[in-house]
C-alpha positions as CSV (number, residue, x, y, z in Angstrom):
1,X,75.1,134.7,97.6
2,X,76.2,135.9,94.3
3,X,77.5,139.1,95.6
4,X,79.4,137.0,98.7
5,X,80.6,135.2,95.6
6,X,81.7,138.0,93.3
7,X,83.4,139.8,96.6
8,X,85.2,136.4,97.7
9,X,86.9,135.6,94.2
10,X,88.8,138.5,94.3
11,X,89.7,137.7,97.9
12,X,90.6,134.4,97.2
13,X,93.1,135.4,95.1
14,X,94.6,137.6,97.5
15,X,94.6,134.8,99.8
16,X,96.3,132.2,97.1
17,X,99.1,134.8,96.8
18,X,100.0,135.6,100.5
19,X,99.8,131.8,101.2
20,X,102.5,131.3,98.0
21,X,104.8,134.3,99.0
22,X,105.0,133.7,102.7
23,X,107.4,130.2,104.1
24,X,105.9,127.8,105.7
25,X,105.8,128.8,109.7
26,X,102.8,129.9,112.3
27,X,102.4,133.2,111.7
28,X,101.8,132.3,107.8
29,X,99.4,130.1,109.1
30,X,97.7,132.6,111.4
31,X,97.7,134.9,108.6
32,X,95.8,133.2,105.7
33,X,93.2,130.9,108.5
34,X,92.3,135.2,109.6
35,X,91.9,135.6,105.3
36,X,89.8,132.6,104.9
37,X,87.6,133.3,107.9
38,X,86.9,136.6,105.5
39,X,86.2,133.9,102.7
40,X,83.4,131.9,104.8
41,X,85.9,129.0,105.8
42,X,85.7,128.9,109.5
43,X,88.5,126.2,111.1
44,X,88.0,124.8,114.7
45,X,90.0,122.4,116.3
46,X,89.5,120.5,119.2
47,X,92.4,118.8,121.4
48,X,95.1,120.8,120.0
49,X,98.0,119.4,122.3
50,X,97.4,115.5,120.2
51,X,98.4,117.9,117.5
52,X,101.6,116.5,116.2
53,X,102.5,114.5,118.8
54,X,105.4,113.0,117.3
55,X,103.4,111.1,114.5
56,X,104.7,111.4,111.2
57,X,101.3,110.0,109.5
58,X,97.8,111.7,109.8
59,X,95.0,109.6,108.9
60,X,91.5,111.4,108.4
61,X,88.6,111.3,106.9
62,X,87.4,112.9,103.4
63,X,84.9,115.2,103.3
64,X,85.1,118.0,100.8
65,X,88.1,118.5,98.0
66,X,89.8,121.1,100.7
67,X,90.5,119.0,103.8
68,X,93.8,119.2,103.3
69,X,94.1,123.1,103.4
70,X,92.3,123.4,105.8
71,X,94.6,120.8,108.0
72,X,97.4,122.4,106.9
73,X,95.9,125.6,108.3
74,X,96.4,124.0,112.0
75,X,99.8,122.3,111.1
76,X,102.6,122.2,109.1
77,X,101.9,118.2,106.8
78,X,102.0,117.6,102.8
79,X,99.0,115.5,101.1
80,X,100.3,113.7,97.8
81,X,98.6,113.8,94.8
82,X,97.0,110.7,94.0
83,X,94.7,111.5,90.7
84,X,95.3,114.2,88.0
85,X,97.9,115.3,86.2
86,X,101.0,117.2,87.9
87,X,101.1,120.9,87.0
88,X,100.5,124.1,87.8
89,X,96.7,123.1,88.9
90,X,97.8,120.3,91.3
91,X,100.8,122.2,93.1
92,X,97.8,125.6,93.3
93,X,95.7,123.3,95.5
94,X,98.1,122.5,97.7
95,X,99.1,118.9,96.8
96,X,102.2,117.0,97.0
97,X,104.4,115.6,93.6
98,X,106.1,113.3,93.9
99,X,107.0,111.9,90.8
100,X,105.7,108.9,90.9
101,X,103.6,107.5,88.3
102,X,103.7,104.0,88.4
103,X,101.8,101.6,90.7
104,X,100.9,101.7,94.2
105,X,103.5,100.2,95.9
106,X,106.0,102.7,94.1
107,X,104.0,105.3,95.7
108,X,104.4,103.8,99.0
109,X,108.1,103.4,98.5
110,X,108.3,106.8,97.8
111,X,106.0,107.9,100.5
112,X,108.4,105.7,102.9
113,X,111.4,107.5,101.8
114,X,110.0,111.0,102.1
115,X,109.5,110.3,106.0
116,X,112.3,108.6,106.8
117,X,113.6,112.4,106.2
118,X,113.2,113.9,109.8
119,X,113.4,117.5,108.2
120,X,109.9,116.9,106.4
121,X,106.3,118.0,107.3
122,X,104.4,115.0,107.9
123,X,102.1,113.5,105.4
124,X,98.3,114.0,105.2
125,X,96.2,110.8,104.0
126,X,92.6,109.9,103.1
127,X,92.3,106.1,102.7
128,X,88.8,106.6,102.0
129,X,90.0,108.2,98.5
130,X,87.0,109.7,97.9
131,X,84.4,112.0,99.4
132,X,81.7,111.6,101.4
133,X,78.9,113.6,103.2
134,X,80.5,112.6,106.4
135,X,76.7,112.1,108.2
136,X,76.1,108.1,107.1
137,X,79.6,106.3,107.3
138,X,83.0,105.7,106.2
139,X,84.1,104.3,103.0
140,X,86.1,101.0,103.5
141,X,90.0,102.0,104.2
142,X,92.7,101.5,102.1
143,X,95.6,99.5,103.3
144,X,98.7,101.3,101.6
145,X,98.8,104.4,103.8
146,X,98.7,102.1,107.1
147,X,102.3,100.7,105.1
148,X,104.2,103.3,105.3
149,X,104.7,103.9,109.1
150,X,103.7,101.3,112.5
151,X,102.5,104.4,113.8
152,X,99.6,106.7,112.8
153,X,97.2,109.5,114.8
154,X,93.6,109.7,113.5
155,X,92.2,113.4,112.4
156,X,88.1,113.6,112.6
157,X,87.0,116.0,110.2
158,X,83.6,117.6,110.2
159,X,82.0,119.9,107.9
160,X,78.7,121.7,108.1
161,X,77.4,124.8,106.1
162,X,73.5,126.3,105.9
163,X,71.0,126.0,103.2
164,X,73.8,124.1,100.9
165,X,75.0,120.7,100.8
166,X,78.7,120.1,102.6
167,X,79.8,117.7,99.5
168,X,77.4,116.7,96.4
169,X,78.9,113.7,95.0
170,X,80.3,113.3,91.5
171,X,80.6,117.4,92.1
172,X,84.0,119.0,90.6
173,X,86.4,121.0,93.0
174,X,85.6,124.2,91.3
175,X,82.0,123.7,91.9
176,X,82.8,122.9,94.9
177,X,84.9,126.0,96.0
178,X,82.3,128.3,94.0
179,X,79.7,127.1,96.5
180,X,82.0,127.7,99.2
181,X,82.1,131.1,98.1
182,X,78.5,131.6,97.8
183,X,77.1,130.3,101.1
184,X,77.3,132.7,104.2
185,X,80.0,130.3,106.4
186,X,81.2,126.6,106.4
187,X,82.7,125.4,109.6
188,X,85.2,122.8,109.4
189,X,85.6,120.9,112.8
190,X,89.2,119.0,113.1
191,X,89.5,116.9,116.5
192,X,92.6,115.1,117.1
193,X,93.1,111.7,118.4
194,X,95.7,110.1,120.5
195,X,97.9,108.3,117.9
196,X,97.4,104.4,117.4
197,X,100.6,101.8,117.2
198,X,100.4,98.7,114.9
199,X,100.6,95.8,117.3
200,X,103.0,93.2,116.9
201,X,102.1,90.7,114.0
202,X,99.0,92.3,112.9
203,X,98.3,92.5,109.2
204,X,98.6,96.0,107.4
205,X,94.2,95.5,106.7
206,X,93.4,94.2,109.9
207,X,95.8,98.0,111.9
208,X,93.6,99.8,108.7
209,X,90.2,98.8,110.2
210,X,91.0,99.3,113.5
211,X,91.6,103.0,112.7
212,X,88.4,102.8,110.8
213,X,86.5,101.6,113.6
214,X,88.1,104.5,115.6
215,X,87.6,107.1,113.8
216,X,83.9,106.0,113.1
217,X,82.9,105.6,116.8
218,X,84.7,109.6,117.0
219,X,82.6,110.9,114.3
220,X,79.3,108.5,115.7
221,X,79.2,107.4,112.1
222,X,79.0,103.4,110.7
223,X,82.4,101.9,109.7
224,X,81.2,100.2,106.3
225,X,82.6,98.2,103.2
226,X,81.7,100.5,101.0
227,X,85.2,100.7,98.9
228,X,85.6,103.8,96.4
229,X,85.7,101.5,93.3
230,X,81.8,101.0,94.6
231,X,80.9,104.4,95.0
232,X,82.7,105.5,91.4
233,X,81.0,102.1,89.9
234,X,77.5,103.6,91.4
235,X,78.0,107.0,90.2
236,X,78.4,105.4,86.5
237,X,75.2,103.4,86.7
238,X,73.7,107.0,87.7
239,X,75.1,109.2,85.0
240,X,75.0,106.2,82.3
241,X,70.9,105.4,83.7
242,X,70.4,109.3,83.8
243,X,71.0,109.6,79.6
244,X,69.0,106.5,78.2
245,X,65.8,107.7,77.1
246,X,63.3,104.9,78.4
247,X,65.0,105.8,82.4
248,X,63.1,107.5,84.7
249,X,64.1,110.8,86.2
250,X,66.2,110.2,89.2
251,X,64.3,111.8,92.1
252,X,61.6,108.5,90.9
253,X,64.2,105.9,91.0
254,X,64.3,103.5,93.9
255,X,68.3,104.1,94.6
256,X,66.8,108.1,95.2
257,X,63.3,107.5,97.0
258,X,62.0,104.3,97.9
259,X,58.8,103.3,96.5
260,X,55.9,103.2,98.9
261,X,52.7,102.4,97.9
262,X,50.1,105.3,98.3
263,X,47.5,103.5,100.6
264,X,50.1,103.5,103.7
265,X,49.8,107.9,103.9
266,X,49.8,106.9,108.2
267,X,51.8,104.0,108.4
268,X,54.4,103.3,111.2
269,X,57.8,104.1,110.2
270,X,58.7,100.0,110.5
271,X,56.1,99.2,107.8
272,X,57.3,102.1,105.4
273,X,60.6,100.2,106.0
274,X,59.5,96.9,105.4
275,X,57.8,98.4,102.3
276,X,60.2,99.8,100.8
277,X,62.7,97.0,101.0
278,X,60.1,95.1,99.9
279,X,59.9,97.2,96.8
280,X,63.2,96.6,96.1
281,X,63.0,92.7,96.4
282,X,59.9,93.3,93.9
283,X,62.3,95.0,91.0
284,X,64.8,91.8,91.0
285,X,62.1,89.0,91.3
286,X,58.9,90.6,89.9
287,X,57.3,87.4,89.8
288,X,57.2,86.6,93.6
289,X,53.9,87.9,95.3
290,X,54.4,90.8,97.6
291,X,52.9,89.5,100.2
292,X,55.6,86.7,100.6
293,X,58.1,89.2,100.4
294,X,57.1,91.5,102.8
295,X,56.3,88.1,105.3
296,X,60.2,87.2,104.3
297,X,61.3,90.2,105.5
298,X,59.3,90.6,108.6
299,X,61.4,87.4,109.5
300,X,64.9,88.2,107.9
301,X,65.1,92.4,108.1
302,X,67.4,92.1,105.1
303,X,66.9,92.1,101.3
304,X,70.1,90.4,100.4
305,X,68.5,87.1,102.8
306,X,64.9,87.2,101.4
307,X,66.2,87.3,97.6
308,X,68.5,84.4,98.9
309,X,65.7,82.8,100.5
310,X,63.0,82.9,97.5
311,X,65.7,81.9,94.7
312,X,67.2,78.9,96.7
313,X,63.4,77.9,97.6
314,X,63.4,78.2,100.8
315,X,60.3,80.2,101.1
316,X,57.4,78.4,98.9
317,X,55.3,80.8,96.4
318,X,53.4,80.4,93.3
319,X,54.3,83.2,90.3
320,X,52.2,86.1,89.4
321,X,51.7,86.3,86.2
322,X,53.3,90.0,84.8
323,X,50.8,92.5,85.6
324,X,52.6,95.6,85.2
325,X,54.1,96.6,81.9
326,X,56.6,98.5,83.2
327,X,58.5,95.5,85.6
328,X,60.5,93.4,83.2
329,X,59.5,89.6,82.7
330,X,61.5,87.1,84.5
331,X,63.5,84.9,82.7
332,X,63.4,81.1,82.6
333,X,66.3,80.3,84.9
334,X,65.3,82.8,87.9
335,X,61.1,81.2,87.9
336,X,62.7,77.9,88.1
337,X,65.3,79.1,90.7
338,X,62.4,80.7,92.5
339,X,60.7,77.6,92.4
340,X,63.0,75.7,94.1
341,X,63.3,73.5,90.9
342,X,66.7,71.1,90.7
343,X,68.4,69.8,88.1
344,X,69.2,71.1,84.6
345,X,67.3,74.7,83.6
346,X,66.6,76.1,80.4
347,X,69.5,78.6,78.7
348,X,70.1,81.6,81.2
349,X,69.1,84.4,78.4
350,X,65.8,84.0,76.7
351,X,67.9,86.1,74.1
352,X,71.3,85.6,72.4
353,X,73.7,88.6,72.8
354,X,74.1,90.6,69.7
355,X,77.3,89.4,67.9
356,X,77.6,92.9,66.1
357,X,78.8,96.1,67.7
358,X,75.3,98.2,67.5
359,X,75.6,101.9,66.6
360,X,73.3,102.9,69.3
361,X,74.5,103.5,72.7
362,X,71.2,102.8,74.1
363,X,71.6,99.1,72.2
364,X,75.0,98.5,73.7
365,X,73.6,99.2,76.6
366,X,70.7,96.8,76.5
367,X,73.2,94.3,74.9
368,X,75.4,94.7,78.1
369,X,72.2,94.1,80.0
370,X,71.3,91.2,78.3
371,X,75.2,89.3,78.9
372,X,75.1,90.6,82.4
373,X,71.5,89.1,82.8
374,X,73.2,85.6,81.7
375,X,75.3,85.4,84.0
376,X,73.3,86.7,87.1
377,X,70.9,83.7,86.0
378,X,73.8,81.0,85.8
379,X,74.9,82.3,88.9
380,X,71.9,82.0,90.8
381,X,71.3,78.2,89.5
């Protein structure tokens, strides 16, 4: 690999300037797709007469940081640059500036503009805007590329390599491309799909879905509601969870491996399911007895439902006293809400929130916690 590596960054360069000094046109295109084959980046396509078929707006999934080099290795289309700053860096990778720096709807105006110009490539969009494995499901889509034009055709992109993860998130582009380099091959797999009209009176979300769900039932993937604000929000809680010193490493947090107790070695894959769910219900009300929660869940098949169920008081329990030192006491407003006791509760902290700006990150943090605690508790009464 590190040979492979060595021998492909000096071919790579090669490759950046024959793509730069050649125009735009096929045999360009033939001529660097032949150069990256060299570099490990193998490009089928399936359906190549939907190619282009009049649409002026691809729509396609997001898989690695290079999607839209190796689209533009089939056809002629422009991706605009979304995040980072315009330079030298942005127009090497193959992105589009426009300009524009203000909100989102400037963007689109501009965006609207540049294809109302019949002499430009068409545009290349990700309304996921951000990467995924590609294997589990789709972030939710944004609605601002579906603005532009009433007419869009889907691109399904899929990416598979040996022995090396396809996309690692909160992974740079260089690492990124430096893997790319050092595994053997990495076949990208573009199929094109018939383009989809907006229907008459339906909502700019509601046509954005409907591509989702398309391009989710071509991929055999789950069209979720995932957003990228959530998955940039999760990778925070990671990085900031990874630092503290009391948090456990992350291969023995819940979010990474589910927690199953060791006395189930043969159990059926449903009860390791049940399990671990039932885990999980067990960190956010650790004085409700397992056993309810696991009989909860047997009925409900959902966390989300069974926390519901056991704060509203729907499911009767008494609370365990705190047995482990390691799960966190709850507070007085979630036993009561647990309880299924009405009226007025006690005060949703058990402790006020510093009123000083602590020096330690690790006491920010816990004083965060605490606030955050507060209003989870008034929220659930």
């Amino acid at each position: 690999g590190l040979c492979l590596l060595v021998l492909r960054v000096f071919i790579g360069v090669h490759v950046f300037l024959v793509s730069c000094a050649l125009p735009d046109s096929v045999v360009r295109r033939f001529i660097v797709r032949v150069m990256c084959s060299v570099l490990g980046l193998l490009v089928r396509q399936s359906d190549p007469r939907l190619r282009g078929a009049g649409s002026r707006v691809f729509i396609a999934n997001h898989v690695t940081p290079f999607d839209h080099n190796v689209v533009s290795l089939l056809t002629s289309c422009n991706t605009p640059a979304l995040s980072g700053a315009p330079g030298f860096i942005c127009w090497s990778r193959g992105f589009m500036e426009l300009g524009v720096t203000g909100s989102r709807a400037e963007l689109v105006d501009s965006l609207k503009e540049y294809s109302a110009q019949q002499g430009n490539p068409p545009l290349l969009l990700f309304p996921e805007e951000a990467a995924t494995n590609g294997r589990a499901g789709l972030l939710r889509f944004s609605s601002w590329p579906f603005s532009i034009l009433d007419e869009v055709q889907p691109v399904a992109l899929q990416v598979r390599r040996p022995l090396v993860a396809v996309s690692v998130a909160d992974s740079s582009w260089i690492t990124e491309l430096l893997w790319t380099f050092f595994v053997p091959f990495t076949v990208y797999q573009v199929r094109w799909m018939p383009s989809v009209p907006r229907r008459a009176d339906e909502r700019v979300e509601d046509f954005a879905l409907r591509v989702q769900e398309l391009l989710a039932m071509e991929l055999g993937v789950v069209s979720t509601r995932i957003t990228a604000a959530d998955r940039t929000e999760h990778m925070k809680r990671l990085r900031h969870t990874a630092r503290l010193p009391f948090a456990p490493a992350l291969s023995q947090r819940p979010a990474a491996r589910p927690r199953v107790p060791p006395s189930l070695p043969g159990a059926a894959p449903e009860d390791v399911r049940v399990m671990a769910m039932a885990q999980q219900v067990k960190e956010v009300l650790p004085h409700v007895p397992l056993e309810v929660i696991r009989t909860d869940l047997v009925q409900t098949n959902c966390v989300d439902t069974t926390i519901a169920n056991l704060l509203e008081g729907r499911v009767p329990f008494f609370p365990e006293s705190k047995e482990a030192g390691d799960l966190p006491a709850p507070s007085t407003s979630q036993a009561a809400a647990a309880s299924g006791i009405q009226g007025s509760v006690a005060a949703p902290s058990s402790k006020p929130a510093t009123k000083q700006f602590a020096k330690s990150p690790v006491e920010r943090h816990m004083s965060l916690q605490e606030r955050k605690r507060a209003l989870y508790d008034y929220a659930r009464r």
